[in-house]
C-alpha positions in Angstrom: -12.7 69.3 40.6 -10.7 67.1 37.8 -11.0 63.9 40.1 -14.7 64.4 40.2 -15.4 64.7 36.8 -13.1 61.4 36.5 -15.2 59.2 38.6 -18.7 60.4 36.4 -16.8 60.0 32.8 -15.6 56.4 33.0 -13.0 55.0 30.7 -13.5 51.2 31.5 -15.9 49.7 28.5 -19.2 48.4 29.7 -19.3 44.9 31.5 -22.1 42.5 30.9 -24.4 43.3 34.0 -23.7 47.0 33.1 -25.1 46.3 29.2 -28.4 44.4 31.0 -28.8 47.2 32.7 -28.8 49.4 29.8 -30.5 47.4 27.3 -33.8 47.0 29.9 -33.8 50.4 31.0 -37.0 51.9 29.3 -35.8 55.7 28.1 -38.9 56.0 26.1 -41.1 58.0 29.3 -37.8 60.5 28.5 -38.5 61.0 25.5 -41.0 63.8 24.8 -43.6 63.5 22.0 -41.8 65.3 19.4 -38.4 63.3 19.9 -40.5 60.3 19.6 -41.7 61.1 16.2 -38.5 62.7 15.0 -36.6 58.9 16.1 -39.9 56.6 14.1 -39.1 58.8 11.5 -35.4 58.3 11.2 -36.0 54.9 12.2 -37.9 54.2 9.4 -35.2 56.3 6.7 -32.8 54.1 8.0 -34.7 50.8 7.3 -35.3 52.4 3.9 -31.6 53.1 3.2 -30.6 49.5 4.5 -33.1 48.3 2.0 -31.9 49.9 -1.0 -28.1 49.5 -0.4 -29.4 45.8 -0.2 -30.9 46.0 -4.3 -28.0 48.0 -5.1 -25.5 45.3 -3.6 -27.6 42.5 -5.5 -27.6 44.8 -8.6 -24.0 45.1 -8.5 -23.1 41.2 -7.7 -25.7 40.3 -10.9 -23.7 42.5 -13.0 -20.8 41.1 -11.6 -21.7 37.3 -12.6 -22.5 38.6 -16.0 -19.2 40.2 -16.7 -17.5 36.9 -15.6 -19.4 35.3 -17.6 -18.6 37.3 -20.7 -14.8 36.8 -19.7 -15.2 33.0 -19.4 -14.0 33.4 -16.2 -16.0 30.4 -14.0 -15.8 29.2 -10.0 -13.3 26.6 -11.0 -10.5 29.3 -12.4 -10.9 31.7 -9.9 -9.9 29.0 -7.6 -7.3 27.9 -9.7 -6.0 31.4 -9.4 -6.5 32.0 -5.9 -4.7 28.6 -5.1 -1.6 29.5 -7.2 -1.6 33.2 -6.1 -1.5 31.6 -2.4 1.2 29.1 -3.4 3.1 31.9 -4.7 2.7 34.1 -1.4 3.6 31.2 0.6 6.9 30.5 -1.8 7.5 34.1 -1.1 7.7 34.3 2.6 11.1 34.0 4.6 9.6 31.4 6.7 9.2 28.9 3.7 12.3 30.1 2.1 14.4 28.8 5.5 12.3 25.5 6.0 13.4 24.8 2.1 16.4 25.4 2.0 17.2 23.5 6.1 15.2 20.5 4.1 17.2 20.5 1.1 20.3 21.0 3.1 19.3 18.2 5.2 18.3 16.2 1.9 21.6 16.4 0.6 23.4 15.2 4.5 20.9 12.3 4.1 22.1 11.5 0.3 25.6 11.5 1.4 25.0 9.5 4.4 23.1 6.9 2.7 25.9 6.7 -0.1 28.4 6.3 2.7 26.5 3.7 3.8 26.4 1.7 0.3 29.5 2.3 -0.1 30.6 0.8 3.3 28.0 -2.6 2.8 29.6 -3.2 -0.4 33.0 -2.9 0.7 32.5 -5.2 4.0 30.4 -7.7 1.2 33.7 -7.5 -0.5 35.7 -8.0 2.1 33.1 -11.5 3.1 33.4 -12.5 -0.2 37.1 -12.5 0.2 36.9 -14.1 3.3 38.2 -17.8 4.2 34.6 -19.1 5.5 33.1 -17.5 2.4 36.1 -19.3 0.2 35.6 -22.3 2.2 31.5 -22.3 1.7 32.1 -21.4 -1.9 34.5 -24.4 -2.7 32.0 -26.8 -0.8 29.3 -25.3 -3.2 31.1 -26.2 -6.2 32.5 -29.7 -5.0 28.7 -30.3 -4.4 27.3 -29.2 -7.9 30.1 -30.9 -9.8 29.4 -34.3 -7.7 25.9 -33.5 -8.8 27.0 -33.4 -12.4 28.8 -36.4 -12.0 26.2 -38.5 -10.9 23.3 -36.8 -12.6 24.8 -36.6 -16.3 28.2 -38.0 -16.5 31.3 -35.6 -16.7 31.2 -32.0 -18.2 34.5 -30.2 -17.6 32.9 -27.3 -19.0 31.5 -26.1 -15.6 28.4 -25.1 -16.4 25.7 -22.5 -14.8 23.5 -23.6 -11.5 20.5 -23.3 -14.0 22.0 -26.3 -16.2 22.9 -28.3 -13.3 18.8 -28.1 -11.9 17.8 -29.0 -15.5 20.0 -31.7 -16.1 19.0 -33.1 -12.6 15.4 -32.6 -13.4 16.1 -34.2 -16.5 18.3 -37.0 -15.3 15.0 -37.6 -12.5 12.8 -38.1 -15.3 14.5 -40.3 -16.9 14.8 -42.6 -14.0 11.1 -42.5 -13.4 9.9 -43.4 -17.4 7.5 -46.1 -15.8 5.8 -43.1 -13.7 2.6 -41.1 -14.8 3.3 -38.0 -17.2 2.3 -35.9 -14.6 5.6 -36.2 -12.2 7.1 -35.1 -15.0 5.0 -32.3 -15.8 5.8 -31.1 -12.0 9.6 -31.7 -12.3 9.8 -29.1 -15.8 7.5 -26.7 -14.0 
């Protein structure tokens, strides 16, 4: 008797062709006269309720404004506190706890790899600079600046710094060129 009343009481929810069916049967030639009037009128009570709770809910939300208002409390600062109260939650959770601390752990690996790798660049420009090419490149370098010396502005056993040897040449090649327009020699200090 059990597995009859099973297969009348369902327990699967209503599938689509099942709530069609439902939603065009027509239960009002069911209905007697009386039931009729007893569901208009509860019908309409309801609409009546709805309606009310609606001016009470607009009631409440003016009042609402107003008391904001009086606070000085405006759209902008609730958002301002809603935004910071989210941060916060956020901050809070484990999640972002473990993804800041892997990134700062990984923040510092990258610091010390990139100081490792300063520190190796300057030691191997170290090492160039003591190098016999770079010696050999640097000598040629002076030789060349103090045979520019020589021939630019006589002798100056001073040495003097790659800045004075471009202005005494510049100097030297505007002398040579007195008989040309002031504008070469406008170019040449420039």
């Amino acid at each position: 008797m059990e597995a009859q009343a099973q297969g009348l009481l369902e327990t699967e929810p209503l599938r689509g062709r099942d709530e069609d069916a439902v939603a065009s049967a027509d239960f009002s030639s069911m209905l007697s006269d009386e039931e009729r009037e007893e569901l208009k009128a509860e019908l309409v009570q309801l609409e009546d309720e709805i309606t009310t709770l609606r001016q009470v809910l607009s009631a409440k939300e003016r009042h609402l404004v107003e008391i904001k208002q009086k606070l000085g409390m405006n759209l902008m600062n609730e958002l301002k506190q809603n935004f910071s109260k989210s941060w916060h939650d956020m901050q809070t959770t484990t999640a972002y706890k473990k993804t800041h601390e892997t990134l700062s752990h990984a923040g510092q690996k990258a610091t010390a790899a990139f100081s490792n790798v300063g520190t190796a660049i300057s030691k191997k420009f170290g090492d160039m600079r003591n190098s016999p090419t770079f010696k050999s490149f640097e000598e040629r370098v002076e030789t060349t600046v103090t045979s520019l010396k020589t021939k630019v502005g006589g002798t100056n056993s001073g040495g003097g710094s790659f800045e004075e040897v471009l202005s005494s040449t510049a100097h030297a090649s505007a002398q040579s060129s007195a008989g040309a327009p002031r504008r070469a020699e406008e170019e040449l200090q420039c």
